[in-house]
C-alpha positions as CSV (number, residue, x, y, z in Angstrom):
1,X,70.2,102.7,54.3
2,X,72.2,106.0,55.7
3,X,75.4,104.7,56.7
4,X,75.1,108.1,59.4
5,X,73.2,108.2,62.1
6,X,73.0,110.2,65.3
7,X,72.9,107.6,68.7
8,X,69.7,107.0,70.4
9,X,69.7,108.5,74.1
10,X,69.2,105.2,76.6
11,X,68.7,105.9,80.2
12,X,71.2,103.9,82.3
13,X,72.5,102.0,79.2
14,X,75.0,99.4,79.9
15,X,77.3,100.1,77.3
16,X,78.5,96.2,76.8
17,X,81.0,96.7,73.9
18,X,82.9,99.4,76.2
19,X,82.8,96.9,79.4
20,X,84.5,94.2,76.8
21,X,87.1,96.0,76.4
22,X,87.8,97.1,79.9
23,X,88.5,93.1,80.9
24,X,90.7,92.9,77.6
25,X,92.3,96.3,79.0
26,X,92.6,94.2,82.3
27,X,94.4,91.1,81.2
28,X,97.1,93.3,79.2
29,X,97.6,94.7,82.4
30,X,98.1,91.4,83.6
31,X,100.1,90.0,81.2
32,X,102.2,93.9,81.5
33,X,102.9,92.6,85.7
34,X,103.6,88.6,85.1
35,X,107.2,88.4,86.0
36,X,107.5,84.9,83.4
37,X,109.9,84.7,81.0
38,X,107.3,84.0,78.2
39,X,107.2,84.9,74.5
40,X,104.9,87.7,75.1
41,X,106.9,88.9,77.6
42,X,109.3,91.2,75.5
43,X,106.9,92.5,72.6
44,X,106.8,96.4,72.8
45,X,103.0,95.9,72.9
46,X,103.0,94.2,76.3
47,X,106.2,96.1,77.4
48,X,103.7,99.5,77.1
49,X,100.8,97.7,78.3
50,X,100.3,100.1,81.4
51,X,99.0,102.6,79.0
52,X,96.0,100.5,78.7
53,X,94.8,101.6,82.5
54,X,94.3,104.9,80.7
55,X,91.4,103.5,79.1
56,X,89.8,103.0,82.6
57,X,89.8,106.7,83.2
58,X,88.6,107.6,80.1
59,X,85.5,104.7,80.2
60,X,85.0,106.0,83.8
61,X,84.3,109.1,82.9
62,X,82.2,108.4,80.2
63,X,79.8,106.4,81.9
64,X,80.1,108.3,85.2
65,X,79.0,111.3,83.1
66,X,76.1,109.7,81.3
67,X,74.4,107.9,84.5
68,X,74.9,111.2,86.7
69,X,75.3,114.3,84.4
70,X,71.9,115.0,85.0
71,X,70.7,113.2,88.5
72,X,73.2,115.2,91.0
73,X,71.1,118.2,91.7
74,X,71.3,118.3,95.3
75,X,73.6,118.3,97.8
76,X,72.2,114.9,99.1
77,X,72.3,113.4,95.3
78,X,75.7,114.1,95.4
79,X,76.3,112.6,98.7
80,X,74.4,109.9,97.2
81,X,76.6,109.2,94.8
82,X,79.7,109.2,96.4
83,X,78.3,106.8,98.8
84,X,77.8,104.6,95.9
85,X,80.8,105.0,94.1
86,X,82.7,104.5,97.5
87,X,80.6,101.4,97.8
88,X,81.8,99.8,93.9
89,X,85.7,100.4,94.9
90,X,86.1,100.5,98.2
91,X,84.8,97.0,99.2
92,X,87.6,95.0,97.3
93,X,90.4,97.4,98.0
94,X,89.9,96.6,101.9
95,X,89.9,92.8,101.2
96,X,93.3,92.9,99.4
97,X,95.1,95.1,101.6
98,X,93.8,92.7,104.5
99,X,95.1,89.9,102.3
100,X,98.4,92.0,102.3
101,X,98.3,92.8,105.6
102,X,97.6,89.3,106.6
103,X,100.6,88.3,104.2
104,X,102.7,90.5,106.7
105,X,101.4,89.1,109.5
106,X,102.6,85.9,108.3
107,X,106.0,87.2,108.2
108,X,105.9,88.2,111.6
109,X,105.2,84.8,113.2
110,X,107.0,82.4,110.0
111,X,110.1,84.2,108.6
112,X,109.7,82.9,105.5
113,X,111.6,85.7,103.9
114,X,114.0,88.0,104.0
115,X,111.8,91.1,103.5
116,X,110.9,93.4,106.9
117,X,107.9,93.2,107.7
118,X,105.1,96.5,107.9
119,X,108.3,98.8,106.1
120,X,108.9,101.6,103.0
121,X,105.6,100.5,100.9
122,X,103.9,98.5,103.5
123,X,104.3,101.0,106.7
124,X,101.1,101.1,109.0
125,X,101.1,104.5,108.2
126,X,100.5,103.4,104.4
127,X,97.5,101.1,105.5
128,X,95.5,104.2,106.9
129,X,95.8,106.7,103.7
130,X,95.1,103.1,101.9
131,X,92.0,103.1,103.9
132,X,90.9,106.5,103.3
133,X,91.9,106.1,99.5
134,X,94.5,108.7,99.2
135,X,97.5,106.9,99.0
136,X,97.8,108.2,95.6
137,X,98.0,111.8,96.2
138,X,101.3,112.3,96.2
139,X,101.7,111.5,100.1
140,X,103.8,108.7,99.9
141,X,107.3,108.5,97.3
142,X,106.2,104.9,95.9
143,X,103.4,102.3,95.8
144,X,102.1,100.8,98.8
145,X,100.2,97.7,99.7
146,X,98.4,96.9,96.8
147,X,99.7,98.9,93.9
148,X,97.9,98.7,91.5
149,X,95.1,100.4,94.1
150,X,96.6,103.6,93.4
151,X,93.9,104.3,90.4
152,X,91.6,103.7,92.9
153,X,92.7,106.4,94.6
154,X,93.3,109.0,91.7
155,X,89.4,107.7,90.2
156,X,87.9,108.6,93.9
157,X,90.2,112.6,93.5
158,X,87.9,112.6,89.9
159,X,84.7,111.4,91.7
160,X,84.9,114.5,94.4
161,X,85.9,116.9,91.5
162,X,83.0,115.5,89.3
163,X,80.7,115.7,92.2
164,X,81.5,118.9,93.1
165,X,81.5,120.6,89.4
166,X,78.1,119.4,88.5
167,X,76.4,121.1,91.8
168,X,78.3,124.3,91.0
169,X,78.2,124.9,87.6
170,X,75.7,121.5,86.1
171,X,75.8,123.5,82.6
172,X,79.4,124.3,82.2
173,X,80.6,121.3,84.0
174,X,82.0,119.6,80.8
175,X,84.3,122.7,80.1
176,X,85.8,123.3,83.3
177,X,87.0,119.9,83.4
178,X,88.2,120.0,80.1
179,X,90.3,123.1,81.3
180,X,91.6,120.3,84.1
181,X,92.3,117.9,81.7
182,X,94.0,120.1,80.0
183,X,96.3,120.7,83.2
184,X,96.3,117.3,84.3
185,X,97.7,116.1,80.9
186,X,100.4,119.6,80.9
187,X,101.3,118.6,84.9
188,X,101.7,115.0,83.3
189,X,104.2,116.0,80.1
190,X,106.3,118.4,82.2
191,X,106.8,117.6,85.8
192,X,106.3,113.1,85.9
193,X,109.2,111.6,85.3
194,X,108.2,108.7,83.4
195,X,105.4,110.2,81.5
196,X,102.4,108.3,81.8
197,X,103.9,106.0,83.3
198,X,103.1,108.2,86.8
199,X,101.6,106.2,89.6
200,X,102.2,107.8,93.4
201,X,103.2,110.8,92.1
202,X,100.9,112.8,89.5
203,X,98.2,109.9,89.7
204,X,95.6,112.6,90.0
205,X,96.7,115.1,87.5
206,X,96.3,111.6,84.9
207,X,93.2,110.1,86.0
208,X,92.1,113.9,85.5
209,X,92.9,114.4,82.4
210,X,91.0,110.8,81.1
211,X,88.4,111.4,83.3
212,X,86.9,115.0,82.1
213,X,88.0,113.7,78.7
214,X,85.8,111.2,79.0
215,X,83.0,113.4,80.6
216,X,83.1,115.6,77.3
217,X,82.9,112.8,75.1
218,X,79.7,111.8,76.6
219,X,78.3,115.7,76.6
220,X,79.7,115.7,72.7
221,X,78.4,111.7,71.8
222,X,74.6,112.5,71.6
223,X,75.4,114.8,68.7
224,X,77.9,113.5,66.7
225,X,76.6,111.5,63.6
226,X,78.1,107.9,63.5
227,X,78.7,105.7,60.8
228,X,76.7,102.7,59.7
229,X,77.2,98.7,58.6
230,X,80.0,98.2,56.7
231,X,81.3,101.9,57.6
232,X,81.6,101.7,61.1
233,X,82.9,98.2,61.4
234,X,85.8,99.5,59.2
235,X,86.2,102.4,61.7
236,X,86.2,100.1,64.6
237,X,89.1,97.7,63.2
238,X,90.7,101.0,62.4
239,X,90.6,102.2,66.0
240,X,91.2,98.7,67.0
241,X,94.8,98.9,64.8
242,X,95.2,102.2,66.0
243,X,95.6,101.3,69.4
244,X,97.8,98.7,69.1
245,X,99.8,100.5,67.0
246,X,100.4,103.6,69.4
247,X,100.8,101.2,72.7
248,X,103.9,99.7,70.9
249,X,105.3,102.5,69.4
250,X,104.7,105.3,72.0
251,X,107.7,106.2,74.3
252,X,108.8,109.2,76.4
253,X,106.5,112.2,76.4
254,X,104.3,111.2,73.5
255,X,102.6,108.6,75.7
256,X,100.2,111.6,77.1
257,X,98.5,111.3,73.7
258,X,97.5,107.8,74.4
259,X,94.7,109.3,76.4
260,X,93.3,111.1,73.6
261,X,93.6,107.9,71.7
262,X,91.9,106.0,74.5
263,X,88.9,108.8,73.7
264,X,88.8,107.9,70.1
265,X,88.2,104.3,70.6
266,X,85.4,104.9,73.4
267,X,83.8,107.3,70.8
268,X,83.6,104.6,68.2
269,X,82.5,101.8,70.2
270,X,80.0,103.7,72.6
271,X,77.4,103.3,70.0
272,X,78.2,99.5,69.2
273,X,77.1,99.6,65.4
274,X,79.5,97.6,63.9
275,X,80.6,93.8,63.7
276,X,83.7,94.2,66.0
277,X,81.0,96.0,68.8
278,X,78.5,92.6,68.1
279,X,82.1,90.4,69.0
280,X,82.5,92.6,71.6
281,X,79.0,92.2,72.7
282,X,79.4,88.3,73.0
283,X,77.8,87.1,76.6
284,X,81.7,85.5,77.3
285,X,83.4,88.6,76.5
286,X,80.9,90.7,78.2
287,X,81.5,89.0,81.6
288,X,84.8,89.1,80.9
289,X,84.1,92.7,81.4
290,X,82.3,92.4,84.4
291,X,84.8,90.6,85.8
292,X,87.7,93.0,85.2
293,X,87.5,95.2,88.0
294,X,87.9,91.8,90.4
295,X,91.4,90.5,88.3
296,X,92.8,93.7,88.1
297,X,92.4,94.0,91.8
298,X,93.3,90.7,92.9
299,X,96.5,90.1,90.9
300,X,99.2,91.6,92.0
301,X,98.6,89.9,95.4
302,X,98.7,86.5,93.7
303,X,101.7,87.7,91.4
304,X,103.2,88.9,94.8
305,X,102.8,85.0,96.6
306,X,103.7,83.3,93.4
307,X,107.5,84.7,93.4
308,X,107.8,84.4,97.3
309,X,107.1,80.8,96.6
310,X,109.3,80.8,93.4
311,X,112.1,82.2,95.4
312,X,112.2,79.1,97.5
313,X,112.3,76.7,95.0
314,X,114.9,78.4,93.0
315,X,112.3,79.3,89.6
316,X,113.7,82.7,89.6
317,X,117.7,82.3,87.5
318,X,118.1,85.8,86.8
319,X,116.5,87.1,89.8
320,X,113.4,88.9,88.3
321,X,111.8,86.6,86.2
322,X,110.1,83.0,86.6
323,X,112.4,80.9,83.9
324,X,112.3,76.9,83.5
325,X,114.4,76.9,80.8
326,X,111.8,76.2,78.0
327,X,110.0,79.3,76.6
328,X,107.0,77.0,75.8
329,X,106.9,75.8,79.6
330,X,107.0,78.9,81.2
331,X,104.1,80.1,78.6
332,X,102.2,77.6,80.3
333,X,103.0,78.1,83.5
334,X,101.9,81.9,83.1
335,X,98.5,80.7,81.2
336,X,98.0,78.8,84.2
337,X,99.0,81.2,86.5
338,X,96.5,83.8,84.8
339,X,93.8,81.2,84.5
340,X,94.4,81.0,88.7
341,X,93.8,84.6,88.8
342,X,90.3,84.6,87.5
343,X,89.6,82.1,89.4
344,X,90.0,83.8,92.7
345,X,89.1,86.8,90.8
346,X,85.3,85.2,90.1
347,X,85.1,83.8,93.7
348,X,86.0,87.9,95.1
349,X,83.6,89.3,92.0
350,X,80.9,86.5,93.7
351,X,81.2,87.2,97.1
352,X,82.6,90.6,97.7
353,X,82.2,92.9,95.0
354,X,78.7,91.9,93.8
355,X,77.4,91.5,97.8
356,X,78.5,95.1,98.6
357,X,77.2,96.4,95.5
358,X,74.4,95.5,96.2
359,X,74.1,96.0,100.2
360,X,75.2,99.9,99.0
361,X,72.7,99.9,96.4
362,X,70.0,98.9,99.0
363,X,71.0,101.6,101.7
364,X,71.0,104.5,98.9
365,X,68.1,103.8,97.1
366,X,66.3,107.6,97.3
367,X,62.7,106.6,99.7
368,X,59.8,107.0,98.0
369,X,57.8,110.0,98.3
């Protein structure tokens, strides 16, 4: 058998492989926030594990630009489809800053802390560019609310831009944007201050730069021969190493590559033809995936209640870290912890991000003719 082949175009493929990786993406994350004094919690690997959100941008625009490329022709298609993205983030942003907001509230009337309530990163200003999702554009000097929210934010800058590129110029789309990533990923090296690591700040300008990345991958991917069998399951553990290799290693300005690494690894496992993709493609892993978008939003907030409560009850020795003396113990405590977060994270996925998915779905569906 040819070990190349070219990939077969499927309309509104799910690309499953891809989606298990985003929740693996999502619990590094995780595991990159938990303030426990675990084994884990020092490796370079996890230490550098914000990179991994990069891989979101890139995988957005991927998919983004395979399911739309060629279905915005109209201004209403496009006004379709921001309706529709708006409608897969939005919804769960609003319930944590309510649970954030709520956790002020509580403040307010308990006093169960030191902190001020509604000041720096959770003003009431804050709450209404949180609302309008441009908290991220460089309009506030630090996180608010939610932090982790702030890709939300930079991925709805990328929707407008995508939107608004493939009504204008729907053959040359691909290019421009690749002349914006370009920028983003200059803007990113030369002006942020922590490289990748840019959140408030140059959000945009590195959501950018994954996102049209991603967008030319797709336009490329239907032409690019792909290895086979034994071939491309060698290539996948190879990208697989890869990754892990560069997310330890990479410091200081270098970590704009990771992006570019983040492409490679989409590009090998968008086609799902070796043994690591059929892993990958495992119904466990694959809800995994489909639960991602629900942890990643959800667990900071828990992350946030956990050390108020391990404030009071003195868990916190040095200040910054949840510590019980034993190594092994507080590995538990944080696999419980993170097994508490999907929890809630299932119960949001179940009733509020699934629920106005599909209320969204049902109000944009084009009328027949």
């Amino acid at each position: 058998m040819n070990a190349l082949s070219k990939p077969a175009l499927v309309a509104h493929r799910r690309f499953e492989a891809l989606d298990s990786l985003r929740g693996v993406c999502a619990i590094l994350v995780v595991m990159f926030h938990m303030p426990v004094a675990s084994h884990w919690r020092s490796w370079d690997f996890i230490q550098h594990a914000y990179l991994f959100v990069d891989y979101f941008f890139v995988l957005s625009g991927f998919v983004i630009a395979h399911a739309y490329a060629e279905r915005l022709k109209t201004g209403a298609d496009a006004g379709r489809f921001m309706v529709r993205r708006f409608g897969r983030i939005w919804p769960m942003h609003v319930l944590m800053l309510a649970a954030y907001v709520g956790l002020e509230l509580a403040r307010v009337v308990f006093h169960f802390d030191g902190a001020e309530p509604f000041t720096r990163d959770r003003s009431v200003e804050a709450i209404f560019t949180n609302l309008a999702l441009v908290q991220a554009w460089h309009v506030h000097p630090y996180l608010t609310w939610n932090g982790p929210s702030w890709t939300l934010s930079a991925e709805w800058a990328c929707y407008l831009i995508f939107a608004g590129l493939v009504l204008v110029a729907p053959k040359r789309f691909r290019w421009i944007g690749l002349v914006l990533a370009i920028v983003g990923g200059v803007l990113v090296v030369s002006y942020a201050r922590r490289w990748m690591n840019t959140t408030y700040d140059f959000a945009v300008p590195r959501a950018v730069y994954g996102f049209f990345l991603g967008c030319l991958l797709q336009g490329l991917w239907m032409n690019i021969p792909r290895l086979k069998g034994l071939a491309a399951t060698g290539l996948e553990i190879a990208a697989v190493v890869a990754v892990c290799v560069f997310v330890a290693w990479a410091q200081g300005p270098v970590t704009v590559a990771v992006t570019l690494v983040f492409v490679v690894l989409v590009w090998v496992f968008a086609g799902e033809d070796g043994a690591v993709s059929r892993l990958l493609d495992h119904p466990a892993l694959v809800t995994l995936g489909r639960w991602s978008f629900s942890i990643y939003m959800v667990h900071m907030f828990i992350l946030t209640v956990m050390l108020i409560i391990a404030r009071k009850l003195d868990w916190l020795p040095g200040g910054r870290r949840v510590d019980f003396g034993s190594v092994w113990l507080n590995d538990l405590f944080a696999l419980g912890l993170f097994g508490f977060i999907v929890v809630i994270a299932v119960c949001a996925h179940n009733r509020v991000e699934r629920p106005a998915q599909r209320l969204i779905d049902r109000w944009t569906k084009p009328k027949a003719a």
